[in-house]
N, C-alpha and C positions, 0 to 999 in steps of 0.2 A: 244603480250606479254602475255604468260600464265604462272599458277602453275603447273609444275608436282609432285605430289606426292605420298608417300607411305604408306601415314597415313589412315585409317578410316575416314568417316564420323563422328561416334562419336568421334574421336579424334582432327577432327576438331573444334568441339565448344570450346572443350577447349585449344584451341590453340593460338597462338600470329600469323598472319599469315603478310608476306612481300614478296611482289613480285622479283621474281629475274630475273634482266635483259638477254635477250636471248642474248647468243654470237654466233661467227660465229665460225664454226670447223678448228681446225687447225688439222696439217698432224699428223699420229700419232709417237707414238715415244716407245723407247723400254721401257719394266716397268724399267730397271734398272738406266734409264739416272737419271742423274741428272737435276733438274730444277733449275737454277739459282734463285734470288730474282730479279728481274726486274719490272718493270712497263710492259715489253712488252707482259711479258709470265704471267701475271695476270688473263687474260680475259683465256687462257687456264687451268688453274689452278681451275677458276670458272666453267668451264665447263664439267671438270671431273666428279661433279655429277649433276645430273639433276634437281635438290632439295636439296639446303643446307640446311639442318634442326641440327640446334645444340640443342640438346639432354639435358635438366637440370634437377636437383633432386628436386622436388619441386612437392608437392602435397595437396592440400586442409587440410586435416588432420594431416601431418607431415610436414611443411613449415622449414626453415631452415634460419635463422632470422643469419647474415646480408647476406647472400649469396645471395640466392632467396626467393622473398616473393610476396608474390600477393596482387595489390592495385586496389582495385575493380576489371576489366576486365583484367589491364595488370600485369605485372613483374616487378619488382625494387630489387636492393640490388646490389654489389658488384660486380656478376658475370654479371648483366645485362651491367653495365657501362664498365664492362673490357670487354662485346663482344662487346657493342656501341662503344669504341675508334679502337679496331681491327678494325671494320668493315669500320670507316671513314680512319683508317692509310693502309688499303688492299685493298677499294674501291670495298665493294662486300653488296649484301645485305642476309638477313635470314629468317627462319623461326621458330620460337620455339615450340618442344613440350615437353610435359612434360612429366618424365618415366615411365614406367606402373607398375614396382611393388616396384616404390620407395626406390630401394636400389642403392649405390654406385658400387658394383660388385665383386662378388665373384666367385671363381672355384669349379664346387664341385667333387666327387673323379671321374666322368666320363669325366671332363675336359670339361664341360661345363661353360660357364659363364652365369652370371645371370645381374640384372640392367643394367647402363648404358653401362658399358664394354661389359655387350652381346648384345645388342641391333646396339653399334657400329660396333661388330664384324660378326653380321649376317647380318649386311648391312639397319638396318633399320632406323639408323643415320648416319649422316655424321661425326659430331663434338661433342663431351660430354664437356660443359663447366660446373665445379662444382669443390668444393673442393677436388679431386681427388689425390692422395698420387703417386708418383712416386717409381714404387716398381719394381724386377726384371720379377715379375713373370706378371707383366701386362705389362711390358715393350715386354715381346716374344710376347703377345698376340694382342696390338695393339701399336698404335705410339704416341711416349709424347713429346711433346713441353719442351721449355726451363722450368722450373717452374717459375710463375708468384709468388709465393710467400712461402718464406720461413718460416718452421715450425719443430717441433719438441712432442716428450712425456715429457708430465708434470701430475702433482696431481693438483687435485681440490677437496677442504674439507673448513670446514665450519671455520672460526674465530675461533671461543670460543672453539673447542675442542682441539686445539693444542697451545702450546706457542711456540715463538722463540726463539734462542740461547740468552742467558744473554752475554752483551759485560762489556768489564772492567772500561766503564766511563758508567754506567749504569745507577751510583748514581748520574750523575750530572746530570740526566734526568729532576727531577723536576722543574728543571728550564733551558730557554734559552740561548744560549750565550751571547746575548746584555746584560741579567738579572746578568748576573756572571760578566760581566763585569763593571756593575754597581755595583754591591756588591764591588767591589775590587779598584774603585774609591774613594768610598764613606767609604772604612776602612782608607786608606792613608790617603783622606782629614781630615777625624775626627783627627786618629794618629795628623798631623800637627798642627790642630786646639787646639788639645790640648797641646802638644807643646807650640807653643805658648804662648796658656793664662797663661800657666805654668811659662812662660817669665815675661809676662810683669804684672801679677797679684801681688802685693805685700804681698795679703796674703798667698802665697807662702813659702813667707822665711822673717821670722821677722829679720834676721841680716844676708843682703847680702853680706857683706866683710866675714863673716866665715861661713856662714852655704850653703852647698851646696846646687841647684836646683835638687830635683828628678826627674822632668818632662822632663828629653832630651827624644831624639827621638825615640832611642831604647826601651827607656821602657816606653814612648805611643804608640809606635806601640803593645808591651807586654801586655800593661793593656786594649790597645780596641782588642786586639785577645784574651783577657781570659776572655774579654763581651761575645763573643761570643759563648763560650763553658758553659756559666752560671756559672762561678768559678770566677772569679776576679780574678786581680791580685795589690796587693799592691803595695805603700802606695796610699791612694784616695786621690783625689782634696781635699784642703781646702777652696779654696776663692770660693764663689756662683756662678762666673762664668765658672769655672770646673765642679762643680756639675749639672751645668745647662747642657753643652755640654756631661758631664758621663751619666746624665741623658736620655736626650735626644738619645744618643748610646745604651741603654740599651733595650730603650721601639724599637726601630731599630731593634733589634738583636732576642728579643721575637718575635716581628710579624714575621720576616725573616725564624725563626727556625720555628715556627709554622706552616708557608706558605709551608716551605720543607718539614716537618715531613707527613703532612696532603698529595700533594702531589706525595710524594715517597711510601708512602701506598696504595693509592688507584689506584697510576700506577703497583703496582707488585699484588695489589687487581686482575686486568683488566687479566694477564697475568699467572695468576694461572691454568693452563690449567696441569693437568697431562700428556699427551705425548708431545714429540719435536719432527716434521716431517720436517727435511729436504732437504731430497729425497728418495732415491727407496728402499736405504741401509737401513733407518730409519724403512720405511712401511714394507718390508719384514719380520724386525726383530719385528715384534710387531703384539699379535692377538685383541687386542683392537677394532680399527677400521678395518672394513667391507671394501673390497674397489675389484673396476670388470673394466671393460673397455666394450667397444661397441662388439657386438659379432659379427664375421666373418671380423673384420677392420684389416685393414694392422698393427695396434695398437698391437692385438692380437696377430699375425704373426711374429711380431718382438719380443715380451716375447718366444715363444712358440718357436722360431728357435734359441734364441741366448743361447750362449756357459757361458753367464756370471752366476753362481751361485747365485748372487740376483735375478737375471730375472727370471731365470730358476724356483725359489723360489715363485718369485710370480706369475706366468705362471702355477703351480702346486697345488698352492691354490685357485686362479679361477678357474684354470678346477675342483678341487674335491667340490668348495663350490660353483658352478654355478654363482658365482654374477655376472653374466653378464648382459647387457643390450639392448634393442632394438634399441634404439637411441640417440642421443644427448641429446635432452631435458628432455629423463628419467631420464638418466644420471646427471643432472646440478640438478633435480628436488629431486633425492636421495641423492645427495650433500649438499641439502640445507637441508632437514628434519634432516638431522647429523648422526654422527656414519657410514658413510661411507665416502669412499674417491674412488675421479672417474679418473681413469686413459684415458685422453686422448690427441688428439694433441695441443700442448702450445698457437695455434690462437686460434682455438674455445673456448677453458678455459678461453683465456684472454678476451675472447666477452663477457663470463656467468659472471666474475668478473668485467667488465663496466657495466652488466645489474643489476646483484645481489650484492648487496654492504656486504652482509655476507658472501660472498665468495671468497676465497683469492687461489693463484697458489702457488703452491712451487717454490722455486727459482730453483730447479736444472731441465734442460733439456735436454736429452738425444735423441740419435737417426734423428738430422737432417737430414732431405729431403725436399721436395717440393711439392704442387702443380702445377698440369701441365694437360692443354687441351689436349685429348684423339683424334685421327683420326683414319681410319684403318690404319690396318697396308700398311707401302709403299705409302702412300698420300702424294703427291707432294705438297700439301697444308701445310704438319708438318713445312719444314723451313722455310717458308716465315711469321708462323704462331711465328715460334721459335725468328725469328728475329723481327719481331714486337712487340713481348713480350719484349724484351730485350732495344727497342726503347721507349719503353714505360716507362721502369725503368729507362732507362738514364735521362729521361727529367722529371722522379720526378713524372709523372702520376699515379704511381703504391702504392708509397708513400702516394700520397694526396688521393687517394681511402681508404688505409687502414685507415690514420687518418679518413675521412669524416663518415664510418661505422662502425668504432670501440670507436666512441666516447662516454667516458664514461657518466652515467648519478649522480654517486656518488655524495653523498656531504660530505665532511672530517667530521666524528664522533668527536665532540670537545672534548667526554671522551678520547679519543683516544689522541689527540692535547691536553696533560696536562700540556706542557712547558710552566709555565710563562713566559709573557713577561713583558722586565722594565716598557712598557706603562701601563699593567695590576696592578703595586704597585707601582703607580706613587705620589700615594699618602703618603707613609710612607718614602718614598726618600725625598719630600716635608716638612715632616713632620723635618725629621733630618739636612735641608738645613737651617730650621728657626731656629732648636735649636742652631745648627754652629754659624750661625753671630747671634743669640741675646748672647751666650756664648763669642764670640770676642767683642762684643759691651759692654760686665760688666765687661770685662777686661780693656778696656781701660778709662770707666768710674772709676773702683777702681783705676786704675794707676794715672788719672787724679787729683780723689778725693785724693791720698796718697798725689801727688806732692804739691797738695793746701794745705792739713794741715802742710805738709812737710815747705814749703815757710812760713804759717804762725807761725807754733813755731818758724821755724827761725828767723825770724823779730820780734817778741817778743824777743824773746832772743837779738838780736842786740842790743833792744830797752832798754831792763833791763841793760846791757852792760853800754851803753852809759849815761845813768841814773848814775852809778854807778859810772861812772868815771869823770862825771863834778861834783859830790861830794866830 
């Protein structure tokens, strides 16, 4: 069992090297046949090149974090695990080397390629496993797999320099739902409490055969809703037990309004940002921010060829204001110092916004495609490669990769999380539950007290009566 290879010596040190098992030659067959997916016709599919070497973007100095990354001597990241499960679902083994000038692949006007797509294409890889864009023009040039993951064009720009759309319940931001619904508990219960003591208080109504009760229900719900607003609303409690529960509503209604006012200022404080970037249509129309994309990326190519008047727009302001970039991480790296905004595809953004908690994607993404492993072109190995890819999705493999390496490291900004919650003023709820039942409790204590003296004039009276009448 030996290695054949097509690599250098020096490109052996720095290589990942795996022995690839010898097969036996099967008969040949026309380039045009078709290769089934089988188990049978694997070990030929293996033996078409004499050196499986897949081909990755990955380089000491430009590393590409979560894709490929180097851990001490070996490889780790995304593309490693998605060639380890190919390799155990196709029963083949590899060898890695890394590309020599570090680019994805470009054409240039002599129709040459460059990176991994030329390296594929002159035969000096077998396989380019990398984030690789499924496009037309590399589709003539070599063979693309199913894509293993989908992607699209998004913005990448900093927090602070944009606000988002104002919504219509914006104002009830300062506080939570549970919080609001506490609030609207706790107006009801009051409204009834006082009610109530409004009932059974006798200093209420000094002549209950004629003089009406003002305290029904309607107009304690009116006079604890015009607490609210710091106006009152007439006529007020007379017996100590109303004033207690008015009371007690009022110093409720200050903390409350306080907590909102305070709140709802330093949420629209946080969001005071002069431009609103929504998407393409947003950034085009506006010379504010600075904003470029990766130069020669399929990224590019799609501003630069499409028909759309935003695009075309900003395709024509990168080309005359150069902002373009060398690579991803200049990119993420110009993003974060501010005043620009980095046009690139919506995975990689979403990796710089799990790693950079200042960095936020725009919501809109345009221009859907994929990722997809590069063969030459006519490699009998594309479909077996394509359907593996796609067994791999089924069963959820592809999924838990993305979560396992896109896992953010953020921890939620609690200026940001400015919703009170009812837990958070659990104490001024408390506050107004004791003034409630000590307010019912001097209710029924004056009711009680009225009925006593009530029973005692009485019985004098009886008493003078009967006095009066055995005389």
């Amino acid at each position: 069992m030996r290695l054949l290879s097509r690599t250098s010596e020096k490109e052996e040190k720095h290589s990942q090297t795996l022995w690839v098992p010898e097969t036996r030659k099967l008969p040949k067959r026309a380039s045009n046949a078709a290769v089934p997916f089988t188990h049978h016709y694997l070990p030929e599919i293996r033996r078409l090149s004499e050196d499986v070497a897949f081909l990755l973007k990955m380089a000491a100095e430009q590393k590409q974090d979560p894709y490929t990354m180097s851990k001490g001597s070996q490889l780790e990241g995304y593309c490693m695990d998605l060639l380890t499960e190919l390799a155990k679902k196709l029963g083949f083994k590899y060898k890695v080397h890394l590309v020599k000038d570090g680019s994805y692949g470009r054409q240039d006007e002599s129709g040459n390629w460059n990176g991994m797509i030329g390296e594929v294409v002159r035969g000096e890889a077998d396989l380019a496993v990398a984030p690789l864009t499924l496009t037309a023009a590399r589709e003539k040039a070599v063979g693309m797999t199913k894509p293993y993951m989908q992607t699209g064009i998004s913005i990448l720009l900093r927090k602070d320099i944009v606000s988002e759309e104002a919504g219509f319940f914006d104002f009830l931001s300062p506080f939570s739902g549970e919080t609001w619904f506490g609030i609207l508990i706790a107006y009801f219960v009051t409204a009834v409490c006082i009610c109530i003591v409004g009932r059974l208080s006798p200093c209420e109504w000094s002549q209950p055969e004629t003089e009406p009760n003002h305290f029904t229900l309607l107009h304690s719900l009116w006079y604890t809703a015009g607490a609210l607003s710091l106006q009152g609303a007439g006529p007020h409690p007379k017996a100590v037990s109303g004033r207690v529960i008015s009371c007690t509503w009022w110093l409720f209604a200050v903390v409350l309004l306080a907590c909102y006012f305070s709140s709802l200022s330093s949420s629209q404080g946080s969001d005071s940002a002069p431009l609103m970037i929504k998407g393409f249509e947003d950034l085009a129309n506006q010379e504010v921010i600075e904003y470029g994309t990766l130069a020669g990326s399929s990224t590019l190519a799609f501003f630069k060829n499409s028909n759309n008047p935003s695009y075309r727009r900003i395709y024509e302001h990168m080309e005359r204001r150069k902002s373009f970039v060398s690579s991803m991480d200049e990119g993420v790296q110009r993003a974060k110092e501010g005043n620009y905004a980095f046009i690139g595809e919506s995975v990689s953004l979403d990796l710089a916004v799990a790693r950079h908690c200042e960095l936020v994607r725009a919501h809109e993404v345009i221009g859907m495609r994929g990722y997809s492993i590069v063969t030459p072109l006519g490699s009998p190995m594309l479909k077996n490669l394509s359907v593996a890819i796609l067994q791999l999705s089924e069963a959820g493999e592809l999924a838990y990769l993305r979560t396992k390496w896109w896992a953010s490291s953020c921890i939620p900004d609690s200026a940001k999380a400015s919703s009170l919650r009812a837990h958070s003023m659990k104490g001024i709820f408390l506050v107004l539950a004791i003034g409630l039942g000590i307010g019912v409790l001097l209710s029924l204590f004056e009711l009680t007290s009225k009925s006593r003296s009530t029973a005692g004039e009485q019985k004098a009276s009886n008493a003078n009566i009967n006095t009066h009448t055995n005389i």
